[in-house]
C-alpha positions in Angstrom: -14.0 22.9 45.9 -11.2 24.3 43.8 -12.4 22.9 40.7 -16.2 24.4 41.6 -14.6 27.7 41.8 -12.0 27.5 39.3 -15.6 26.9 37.0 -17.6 29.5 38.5 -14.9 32.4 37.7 -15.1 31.0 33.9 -18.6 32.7 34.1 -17.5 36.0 35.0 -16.9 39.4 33.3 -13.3 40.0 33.1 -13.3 42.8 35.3 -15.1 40.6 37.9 -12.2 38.6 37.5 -9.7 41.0 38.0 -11.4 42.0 41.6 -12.0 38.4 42.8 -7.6 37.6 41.9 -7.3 40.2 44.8 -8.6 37.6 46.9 -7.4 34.4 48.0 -9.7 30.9 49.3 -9.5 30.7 53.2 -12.0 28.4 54.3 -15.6 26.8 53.7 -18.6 25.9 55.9 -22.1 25.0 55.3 -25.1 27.2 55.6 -28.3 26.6 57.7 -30.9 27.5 55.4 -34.3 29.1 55.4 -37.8 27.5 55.5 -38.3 27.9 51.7 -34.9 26.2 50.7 -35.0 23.3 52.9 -33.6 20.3 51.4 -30.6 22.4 49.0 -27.1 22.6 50.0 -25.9 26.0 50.7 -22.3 26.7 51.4 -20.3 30.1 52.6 -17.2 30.5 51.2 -14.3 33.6 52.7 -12.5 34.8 50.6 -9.6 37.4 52.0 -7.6 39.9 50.3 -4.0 40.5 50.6 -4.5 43.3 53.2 -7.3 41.3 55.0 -10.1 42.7 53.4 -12.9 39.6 53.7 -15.2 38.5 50.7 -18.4 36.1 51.6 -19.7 33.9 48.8 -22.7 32.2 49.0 -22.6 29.1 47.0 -26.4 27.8 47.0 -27.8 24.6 45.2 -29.7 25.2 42.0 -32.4 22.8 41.3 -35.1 22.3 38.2 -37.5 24.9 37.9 -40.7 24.4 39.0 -41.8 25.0 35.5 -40.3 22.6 33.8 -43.3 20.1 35.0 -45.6 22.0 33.0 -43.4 23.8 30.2 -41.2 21.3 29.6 -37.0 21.2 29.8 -35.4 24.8 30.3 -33.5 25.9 27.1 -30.3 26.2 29.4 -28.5 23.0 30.2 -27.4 24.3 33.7 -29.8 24.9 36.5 -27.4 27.6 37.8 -26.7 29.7 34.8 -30.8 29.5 34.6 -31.2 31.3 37.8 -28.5 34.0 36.7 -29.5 34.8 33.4 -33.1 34.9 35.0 -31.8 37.3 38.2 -30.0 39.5 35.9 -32.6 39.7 33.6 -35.1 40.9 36.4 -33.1 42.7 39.0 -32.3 46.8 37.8 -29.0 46.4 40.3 -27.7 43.1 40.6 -25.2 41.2 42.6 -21.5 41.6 40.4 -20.1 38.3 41.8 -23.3 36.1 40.5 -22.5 33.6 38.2 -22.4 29.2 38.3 -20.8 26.0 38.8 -21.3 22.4 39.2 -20.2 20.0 41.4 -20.8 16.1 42.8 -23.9 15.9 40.8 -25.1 19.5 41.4 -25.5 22.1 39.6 -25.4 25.5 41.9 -24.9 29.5 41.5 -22.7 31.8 43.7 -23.6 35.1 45.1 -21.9 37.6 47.5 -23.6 36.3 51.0 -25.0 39.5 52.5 -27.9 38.7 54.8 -29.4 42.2 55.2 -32.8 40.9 55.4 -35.4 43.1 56.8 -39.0 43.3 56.9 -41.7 46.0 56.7 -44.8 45.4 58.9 -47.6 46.5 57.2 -50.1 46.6 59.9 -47.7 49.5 61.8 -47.8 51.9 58.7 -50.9 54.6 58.3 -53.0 54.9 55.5 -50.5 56.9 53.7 -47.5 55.2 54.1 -49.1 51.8 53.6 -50.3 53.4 49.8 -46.6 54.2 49.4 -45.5 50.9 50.0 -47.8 49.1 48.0 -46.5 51.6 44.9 -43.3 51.3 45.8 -43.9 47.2 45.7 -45.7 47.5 42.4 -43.5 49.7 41.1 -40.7 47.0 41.4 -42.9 44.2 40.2 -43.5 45.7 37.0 -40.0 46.4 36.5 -39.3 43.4 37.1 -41.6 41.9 34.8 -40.8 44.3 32.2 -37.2 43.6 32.1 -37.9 39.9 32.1 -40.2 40.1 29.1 -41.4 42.9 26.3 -42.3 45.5 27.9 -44.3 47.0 24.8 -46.3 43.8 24.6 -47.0 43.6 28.4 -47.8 47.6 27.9 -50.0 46.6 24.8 -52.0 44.1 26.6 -52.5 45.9 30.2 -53.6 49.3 27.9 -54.4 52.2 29.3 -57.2 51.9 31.0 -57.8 51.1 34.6 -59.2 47.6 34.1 -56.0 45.4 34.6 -55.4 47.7 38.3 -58.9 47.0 39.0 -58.8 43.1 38.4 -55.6 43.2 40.6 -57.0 45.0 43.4 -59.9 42.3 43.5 -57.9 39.7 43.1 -55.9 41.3 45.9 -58.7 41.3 47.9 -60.4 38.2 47.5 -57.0 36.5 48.1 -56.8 38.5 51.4 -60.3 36.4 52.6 -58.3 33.2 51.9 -55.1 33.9 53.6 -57.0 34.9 56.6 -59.3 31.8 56.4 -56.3 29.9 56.4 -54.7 31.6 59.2 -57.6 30.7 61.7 -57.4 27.5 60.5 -53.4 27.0 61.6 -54.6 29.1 64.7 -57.4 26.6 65.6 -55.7 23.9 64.5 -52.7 24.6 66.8 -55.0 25.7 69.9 -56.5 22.0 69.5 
């Protein structure tokens, strides 16, 4: 474990650095984790500072992408600095303790653990609100996407027009019949 974060800090920003030698290792445990990462190791470390203050680090196993099946090896020779390089690249406030490591025949990234998950349900907002959020959702996308790629060349090909928000909306929509279809068929299927 010491060596896995001994390599991690080696990714940080000095200044990173500087906070995280406040902080000493105090103990380890594994995480349980959710539906769509079943299969990876996760792992929580605590970290305390000298006056007791505690620091979570999530330690999370980073696999292949899914892409490489149909683009071919990543450019990056670590899994984990792959997912950093492509969470920084996308997110316009990110986490300051991300970075990688390896270990056993794993590659993996480390995060500060904080589980404030929280959901919006959409069927409980009114017309207006439910417009807000889907701006507020797009508005994020696009950022997203913009940061990751060039933005004047994504700008160049969506134009001006309304045709790339129309094409959306009906995809949008047509994927809504097919979600639902599905639905009654989990439904049904676990009636039966």
């Amino acid at each position: 474990m010491r060596a896995l974060y001994a390599e991690y800090l080696a990714t940080l920003a000095p200044d990173r650095l500087a906070l995280l030698a406040r902080y000493s290792f105090v103990d380890v445990a594994h995480k349980v984790v959710g539906v769509g990462s079943v299969g990876t190791r996760a792992l929580v470390v605590l970290l305390e500072s000298g006056d007791g203050e505690p620091l979570l680090l999530q330690i999370k196993h980073a696999s292949e992408s899914v892409l490489e099946r149909y683009l071919g090896k990543s450019p990056l020779d670590h899994h984990g600095q792959r997912v950093v390089l492509g969470t920084q690249a996308m997110q316009a406030s990110g986490d300051p303790f991300l970075g990688w490591s390896s270990g056993r025949d794993h590659e993996y990234f480390l995060r500060q653990l904080k589980d404030f998950k929280g959901a919006i349900e959409p069927e409980m907002l009114d017309a207006s609100a439910l417009r807000g959020y889907g701006r507020v959702c797009g508005a994020v996308l696009a950022r997203a996407h913009a940061r990751a790629g060039d933005a004047s060349l994504i700008g160049g090909y969506l134009g001006s027009g309304d045709e790339f928000d129309e094409a959306i909306a009906q995809f949008a929509m047509a994927y809504r019949q097919i979600n639902n279809h599905d639905y009654d068929l989990v439904a049904e299927a676990h009636r039966t």
